[in-house]
LOGU-337176 format. One record per residue (C-alpha): residue in one letter; residue number from 0; y, x, z. Coordinates in Angstrom, 3 decimals, always signed. Layout:
<pts>
@vopa:A; paza:NUM; Y:Y; X:X; Z:Z .
...
</pts>
This chain:
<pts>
@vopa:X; paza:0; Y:+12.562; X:-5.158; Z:+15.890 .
@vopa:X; paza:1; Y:+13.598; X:-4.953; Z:+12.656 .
@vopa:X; paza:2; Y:+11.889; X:-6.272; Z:+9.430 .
@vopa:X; paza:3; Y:+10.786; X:-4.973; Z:+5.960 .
@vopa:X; paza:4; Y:+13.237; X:-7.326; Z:+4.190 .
@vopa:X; paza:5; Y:+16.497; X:-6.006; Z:+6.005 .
@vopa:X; paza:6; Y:+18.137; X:-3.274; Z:+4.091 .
@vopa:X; paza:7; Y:+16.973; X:-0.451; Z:+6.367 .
@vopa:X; paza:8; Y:+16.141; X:+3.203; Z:+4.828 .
@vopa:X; paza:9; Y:+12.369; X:+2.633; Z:+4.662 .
@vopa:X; paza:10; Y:+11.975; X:+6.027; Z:+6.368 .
@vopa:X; paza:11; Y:+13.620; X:+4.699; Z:+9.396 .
@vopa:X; paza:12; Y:+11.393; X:+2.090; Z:+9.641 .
@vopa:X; paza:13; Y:+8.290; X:+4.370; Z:+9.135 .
@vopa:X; paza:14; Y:+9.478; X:+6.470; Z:+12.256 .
@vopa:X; paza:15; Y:+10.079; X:+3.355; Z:+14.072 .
@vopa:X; paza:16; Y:+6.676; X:+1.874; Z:+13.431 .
@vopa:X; paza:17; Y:+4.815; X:+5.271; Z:+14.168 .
@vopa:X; paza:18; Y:+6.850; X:+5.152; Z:+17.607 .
@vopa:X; paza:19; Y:+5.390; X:+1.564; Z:+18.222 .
@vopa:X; paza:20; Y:+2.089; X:+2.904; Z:+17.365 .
@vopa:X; paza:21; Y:+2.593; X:+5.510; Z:+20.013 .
@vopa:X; paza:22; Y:+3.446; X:+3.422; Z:+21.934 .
@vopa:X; paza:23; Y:+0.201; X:+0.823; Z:+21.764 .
@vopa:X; paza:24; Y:+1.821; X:-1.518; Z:+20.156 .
@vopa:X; paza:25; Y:-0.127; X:-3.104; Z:+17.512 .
@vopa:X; paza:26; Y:+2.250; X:-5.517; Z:+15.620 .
@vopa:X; paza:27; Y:+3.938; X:-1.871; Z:+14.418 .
@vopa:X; paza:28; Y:+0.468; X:-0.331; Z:+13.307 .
@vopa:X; paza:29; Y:+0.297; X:-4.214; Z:+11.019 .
@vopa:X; paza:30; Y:+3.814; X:-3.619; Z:+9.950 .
@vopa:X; paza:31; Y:+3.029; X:+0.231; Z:+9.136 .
@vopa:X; paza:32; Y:-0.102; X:-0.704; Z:+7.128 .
@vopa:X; paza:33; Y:+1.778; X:-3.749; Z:+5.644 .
@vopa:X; paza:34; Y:+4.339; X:-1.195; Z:+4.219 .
@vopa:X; paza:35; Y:+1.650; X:+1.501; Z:+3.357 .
@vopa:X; paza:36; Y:-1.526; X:+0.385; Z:+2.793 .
@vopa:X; paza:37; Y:-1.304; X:-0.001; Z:-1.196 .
@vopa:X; paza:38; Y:+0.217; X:+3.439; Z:-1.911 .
@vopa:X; paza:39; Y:-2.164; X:+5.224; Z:+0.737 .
@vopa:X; paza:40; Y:-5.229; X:+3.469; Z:-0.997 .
@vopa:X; paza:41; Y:-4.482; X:+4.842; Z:-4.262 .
@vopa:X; paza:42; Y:-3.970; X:+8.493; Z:-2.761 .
@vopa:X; paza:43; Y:-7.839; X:+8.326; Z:-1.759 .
@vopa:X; paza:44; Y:-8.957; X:+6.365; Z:-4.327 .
@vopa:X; paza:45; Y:-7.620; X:+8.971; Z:-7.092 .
@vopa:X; paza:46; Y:-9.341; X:+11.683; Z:-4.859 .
@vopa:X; paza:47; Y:-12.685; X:+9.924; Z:-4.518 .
@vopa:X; paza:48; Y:-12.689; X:+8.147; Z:-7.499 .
@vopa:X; paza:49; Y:-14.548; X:+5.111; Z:-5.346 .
@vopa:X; paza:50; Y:-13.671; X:+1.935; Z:-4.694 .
@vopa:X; paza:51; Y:-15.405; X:+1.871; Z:-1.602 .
@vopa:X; paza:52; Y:-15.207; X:+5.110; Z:-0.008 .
@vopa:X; paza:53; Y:-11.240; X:+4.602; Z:-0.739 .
@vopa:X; paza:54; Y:-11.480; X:+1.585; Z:+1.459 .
@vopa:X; paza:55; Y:-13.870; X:+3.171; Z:+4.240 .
@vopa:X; paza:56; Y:-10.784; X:+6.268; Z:+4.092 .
@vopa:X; paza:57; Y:-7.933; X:+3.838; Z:+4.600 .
@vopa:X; paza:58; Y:-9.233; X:+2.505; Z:+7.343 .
@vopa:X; paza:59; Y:-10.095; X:+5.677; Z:+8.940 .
@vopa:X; paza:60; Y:-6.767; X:+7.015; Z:+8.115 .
@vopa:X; paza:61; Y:-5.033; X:+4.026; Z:+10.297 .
@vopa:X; paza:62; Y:-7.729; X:+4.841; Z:+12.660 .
@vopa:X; paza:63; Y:-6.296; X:+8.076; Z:+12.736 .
@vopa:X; paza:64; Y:-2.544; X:+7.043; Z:+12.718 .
@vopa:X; paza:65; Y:-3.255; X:+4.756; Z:+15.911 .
@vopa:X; paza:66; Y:-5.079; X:+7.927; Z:+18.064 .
@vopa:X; paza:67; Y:-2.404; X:+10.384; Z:+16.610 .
@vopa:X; paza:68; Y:+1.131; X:+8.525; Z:+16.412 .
@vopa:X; paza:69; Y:+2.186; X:+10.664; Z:+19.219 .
@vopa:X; paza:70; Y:+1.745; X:+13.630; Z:+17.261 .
@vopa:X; paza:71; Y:+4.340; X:+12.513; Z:+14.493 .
@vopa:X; paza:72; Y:+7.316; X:+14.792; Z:+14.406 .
@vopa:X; paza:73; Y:+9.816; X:+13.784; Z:+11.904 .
@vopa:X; paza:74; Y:+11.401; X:+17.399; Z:+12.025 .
@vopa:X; paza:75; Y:+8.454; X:+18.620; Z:+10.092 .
@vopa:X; paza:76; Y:+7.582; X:+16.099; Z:+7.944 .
@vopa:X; paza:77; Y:+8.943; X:+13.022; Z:+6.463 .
@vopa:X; paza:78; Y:+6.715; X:+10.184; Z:+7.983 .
@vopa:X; paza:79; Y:+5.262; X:+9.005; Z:+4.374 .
@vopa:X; paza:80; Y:+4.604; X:+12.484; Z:+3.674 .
@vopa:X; paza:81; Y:+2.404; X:+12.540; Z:+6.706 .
@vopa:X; paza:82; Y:+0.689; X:+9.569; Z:+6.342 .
@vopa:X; paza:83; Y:-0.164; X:+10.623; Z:+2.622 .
@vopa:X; paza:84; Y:-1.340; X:+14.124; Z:+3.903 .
@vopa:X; paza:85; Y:-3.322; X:+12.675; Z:+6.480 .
@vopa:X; paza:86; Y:-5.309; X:+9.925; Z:+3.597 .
@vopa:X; paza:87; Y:-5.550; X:+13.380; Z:+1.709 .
@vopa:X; paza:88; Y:-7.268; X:+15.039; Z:+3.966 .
@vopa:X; paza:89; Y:-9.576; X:+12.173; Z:+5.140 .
@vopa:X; paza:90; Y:-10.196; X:+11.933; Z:+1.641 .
@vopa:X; paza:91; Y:-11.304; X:+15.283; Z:+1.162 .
@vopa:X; paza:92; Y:-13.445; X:+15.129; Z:+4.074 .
@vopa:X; paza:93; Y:-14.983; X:+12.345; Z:+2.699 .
@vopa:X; paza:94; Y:-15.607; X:+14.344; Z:-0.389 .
@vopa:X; paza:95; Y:-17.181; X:+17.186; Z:+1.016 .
@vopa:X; paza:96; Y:-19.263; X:+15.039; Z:+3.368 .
@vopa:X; paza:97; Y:-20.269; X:+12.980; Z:+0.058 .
@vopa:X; paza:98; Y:-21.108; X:+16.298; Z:-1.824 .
@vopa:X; paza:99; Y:-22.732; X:+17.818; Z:+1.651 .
@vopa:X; paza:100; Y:-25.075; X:+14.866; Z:+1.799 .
@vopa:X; paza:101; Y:-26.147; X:+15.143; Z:-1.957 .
@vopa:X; paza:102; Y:-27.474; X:+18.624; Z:-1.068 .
@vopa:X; paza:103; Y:-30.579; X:+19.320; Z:+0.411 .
@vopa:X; paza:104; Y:-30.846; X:+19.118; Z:+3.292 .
@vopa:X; paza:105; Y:-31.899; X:+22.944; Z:+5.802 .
@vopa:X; paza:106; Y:-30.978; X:+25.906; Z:+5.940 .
@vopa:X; paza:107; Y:-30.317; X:+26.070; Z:+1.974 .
@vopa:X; paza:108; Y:-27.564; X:+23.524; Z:+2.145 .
@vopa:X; paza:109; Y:-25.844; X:+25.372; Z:+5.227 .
@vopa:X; paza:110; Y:-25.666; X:+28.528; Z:+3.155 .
@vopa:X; paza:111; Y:-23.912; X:+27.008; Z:+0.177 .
@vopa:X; paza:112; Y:-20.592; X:+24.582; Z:+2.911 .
@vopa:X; paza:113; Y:-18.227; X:+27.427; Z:+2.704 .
@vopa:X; paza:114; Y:-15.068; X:+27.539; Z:+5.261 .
@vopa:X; paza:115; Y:-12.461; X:+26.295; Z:+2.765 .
@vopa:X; paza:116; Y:-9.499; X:+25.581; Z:+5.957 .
@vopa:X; paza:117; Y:-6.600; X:+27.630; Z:+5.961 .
@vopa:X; paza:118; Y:-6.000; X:+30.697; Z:+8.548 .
@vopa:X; paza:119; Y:-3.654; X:+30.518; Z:+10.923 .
@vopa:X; paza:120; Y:-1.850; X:+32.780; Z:+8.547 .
@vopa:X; paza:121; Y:-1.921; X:+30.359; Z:+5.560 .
@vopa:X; paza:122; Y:-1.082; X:+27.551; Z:+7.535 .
@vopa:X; paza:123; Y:+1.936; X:+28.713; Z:+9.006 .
@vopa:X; paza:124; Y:+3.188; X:+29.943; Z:+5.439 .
@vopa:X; paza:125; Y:+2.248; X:+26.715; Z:+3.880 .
@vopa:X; paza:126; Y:+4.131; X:+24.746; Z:+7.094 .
@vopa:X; paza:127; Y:+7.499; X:+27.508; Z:+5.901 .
@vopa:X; paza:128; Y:+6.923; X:+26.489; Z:+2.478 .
@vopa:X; paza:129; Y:+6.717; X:+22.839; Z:+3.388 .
@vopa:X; paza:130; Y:+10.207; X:+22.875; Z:+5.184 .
@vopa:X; paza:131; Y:+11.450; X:+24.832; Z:+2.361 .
@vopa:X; paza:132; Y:+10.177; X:+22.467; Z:-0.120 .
@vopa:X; paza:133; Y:+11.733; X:+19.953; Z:+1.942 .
@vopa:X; paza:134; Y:+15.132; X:+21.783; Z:+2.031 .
@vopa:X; paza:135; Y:+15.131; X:+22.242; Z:-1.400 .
@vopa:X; paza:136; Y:+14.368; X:+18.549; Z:-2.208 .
@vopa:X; paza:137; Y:+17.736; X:+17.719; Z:-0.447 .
@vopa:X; paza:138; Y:+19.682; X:+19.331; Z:-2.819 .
@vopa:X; paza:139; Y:+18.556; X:+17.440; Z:-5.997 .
@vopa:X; paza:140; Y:+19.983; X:+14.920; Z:-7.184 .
@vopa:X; paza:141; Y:+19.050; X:+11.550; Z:-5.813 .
@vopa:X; paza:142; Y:+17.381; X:+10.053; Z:-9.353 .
@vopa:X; paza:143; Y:+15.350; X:+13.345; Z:-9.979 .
@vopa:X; paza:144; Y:+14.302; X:+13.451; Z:-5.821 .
@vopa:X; paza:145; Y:+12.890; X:+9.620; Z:-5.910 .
@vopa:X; paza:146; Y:+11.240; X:+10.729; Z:-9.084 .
@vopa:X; paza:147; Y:+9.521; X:+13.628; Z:-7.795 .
@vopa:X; paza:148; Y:+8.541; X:+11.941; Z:-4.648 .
@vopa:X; paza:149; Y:+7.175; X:+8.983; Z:-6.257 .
@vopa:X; paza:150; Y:+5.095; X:+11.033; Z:-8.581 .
@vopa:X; paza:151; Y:+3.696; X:+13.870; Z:-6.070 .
@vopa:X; paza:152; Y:+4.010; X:+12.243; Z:-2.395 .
@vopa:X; paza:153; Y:+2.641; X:+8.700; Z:-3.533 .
@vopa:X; paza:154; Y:+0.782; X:+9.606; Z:-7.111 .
@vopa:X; paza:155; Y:+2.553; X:+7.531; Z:-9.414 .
@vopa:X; paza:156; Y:+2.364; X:+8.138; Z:-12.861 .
@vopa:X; paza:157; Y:+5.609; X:+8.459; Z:-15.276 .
@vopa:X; paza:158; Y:+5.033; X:+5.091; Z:-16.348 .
@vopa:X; paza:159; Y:+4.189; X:+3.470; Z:-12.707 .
@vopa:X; paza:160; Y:+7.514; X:+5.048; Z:-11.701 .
@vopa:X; paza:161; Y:+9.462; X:+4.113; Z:-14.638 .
@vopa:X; paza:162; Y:+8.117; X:+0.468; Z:-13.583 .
@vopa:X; paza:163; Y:+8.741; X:+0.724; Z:-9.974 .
@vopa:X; paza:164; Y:+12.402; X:+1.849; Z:-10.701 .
@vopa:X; paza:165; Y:+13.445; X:-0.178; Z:-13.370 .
@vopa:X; paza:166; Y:+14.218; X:+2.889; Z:-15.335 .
@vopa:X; paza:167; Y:+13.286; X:+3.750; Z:-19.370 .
@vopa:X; paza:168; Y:+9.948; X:+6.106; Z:-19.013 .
@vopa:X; paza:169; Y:+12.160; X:+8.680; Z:-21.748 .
@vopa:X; paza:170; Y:+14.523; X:+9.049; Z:-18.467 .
@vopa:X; paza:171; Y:+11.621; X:+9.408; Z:-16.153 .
@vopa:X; paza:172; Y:+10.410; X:+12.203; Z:-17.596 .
@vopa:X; paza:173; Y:+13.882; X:+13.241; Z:-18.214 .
@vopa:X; paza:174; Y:+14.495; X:+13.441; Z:-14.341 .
@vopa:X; paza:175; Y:+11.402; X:+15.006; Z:-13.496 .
@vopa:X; paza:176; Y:+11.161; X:+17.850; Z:-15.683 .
@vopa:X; paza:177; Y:+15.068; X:+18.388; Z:-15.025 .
@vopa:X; paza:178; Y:+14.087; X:+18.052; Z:-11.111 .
@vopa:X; paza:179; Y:+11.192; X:+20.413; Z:-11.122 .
@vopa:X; paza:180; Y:+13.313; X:+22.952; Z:-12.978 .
@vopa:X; paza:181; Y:+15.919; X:+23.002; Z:-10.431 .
@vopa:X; paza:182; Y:+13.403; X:+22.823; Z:-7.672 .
@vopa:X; paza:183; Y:+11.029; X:+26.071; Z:-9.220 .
@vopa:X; paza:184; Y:+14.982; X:+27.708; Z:-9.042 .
@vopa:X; paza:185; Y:+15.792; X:+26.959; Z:-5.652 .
@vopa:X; paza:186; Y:+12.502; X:+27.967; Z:-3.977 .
@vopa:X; paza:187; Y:+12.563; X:+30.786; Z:-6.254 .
@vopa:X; paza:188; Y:+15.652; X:+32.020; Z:-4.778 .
@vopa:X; paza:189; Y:+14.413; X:+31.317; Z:-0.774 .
</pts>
């Protein structure tokens, strides 16, 4: 088994802890929450905007990661883009549950929850736009890709990511509006 300090792509490693997790192994769901925990927490807790309820959807969100592992398919999705859409959703859920409670509760309440999923329509175009996103990401430049993955997968700010990359926060931004301008091209031209 390999080990966060070798110099393995950390997306490698994701897969390969999801497939322990498949696979019952619980050292790899430790390792997996070892190497995610801190960037998944502050996906929900910018979405709930509690302490608390952030933790409660972290650990549902491993919860879920444990049940679901199987379900991971890294043709579709880059495994820390699915763990941070699964803490999004959870944290949404949360949200709505939160804002459900608040309500009264009868048949008042039950007329104002509206169906806010996606159709199966909407979710396969937003599953096409995904991949193209994706495909579109791999032709930016490396510095502007990190950038815009740091900033919109894991919710760093322009300073956290200037920070976490050692970088000057005028080149940050630099790279990220010069990133989004050549991704808004490219999935303008798809």
């Amino acid at each position: 088994m390999r080990t966060l300090n070798s110099l393995d792509d950390p997306q490698e490693l994701l897969e390969e802890y999801l497939r322990g997790c498949s696979q019952g192994k619980h050292q790899d769901l430790k390792k997996l929450y070892q190497f995610t925990s801190a960037n998944l927490f502050s996906v929900a807790l910018r979405i709930l905007n509690d302490r608390g309820l952030a933790e409660d959807c972290l650990q549902q969100v491993f919860i879920k990661v444990w049940n679901h592992a199987d379900s991971y398919d890294s043709s579709k999705a880059k495994a820390r883009t699915w763990l941070n859409t699964i803490t999004r959703n959870q944290a949404l859920d949360i949200l709505r549950r939160n804002r459900h409670n608040q309500q009264h509760d009868g048949e008042e309440a039950l007329l104002q929850v509206e169906d806010n999923a996606a159709s199966q329509e909407q979710q396969v175009s937003l599953w096409q736009s995904s991949k193209q996103l994706h495909r579109c990401l791999e032709d930016i430049p490396e510095q502007q890709r990190l950038c815009l993955e740091l900033a919109y997968f894991e919710g760093l700010t322009h300073q956290g990511l200037s920070e976490r990359i050692e970088t000057s926060l005028g080149t940050v931004k630099t790279w990220i509006r010069r990133g989004l301008a050549r991704l808004q091209t490219c999935m303008n031209s798809i």
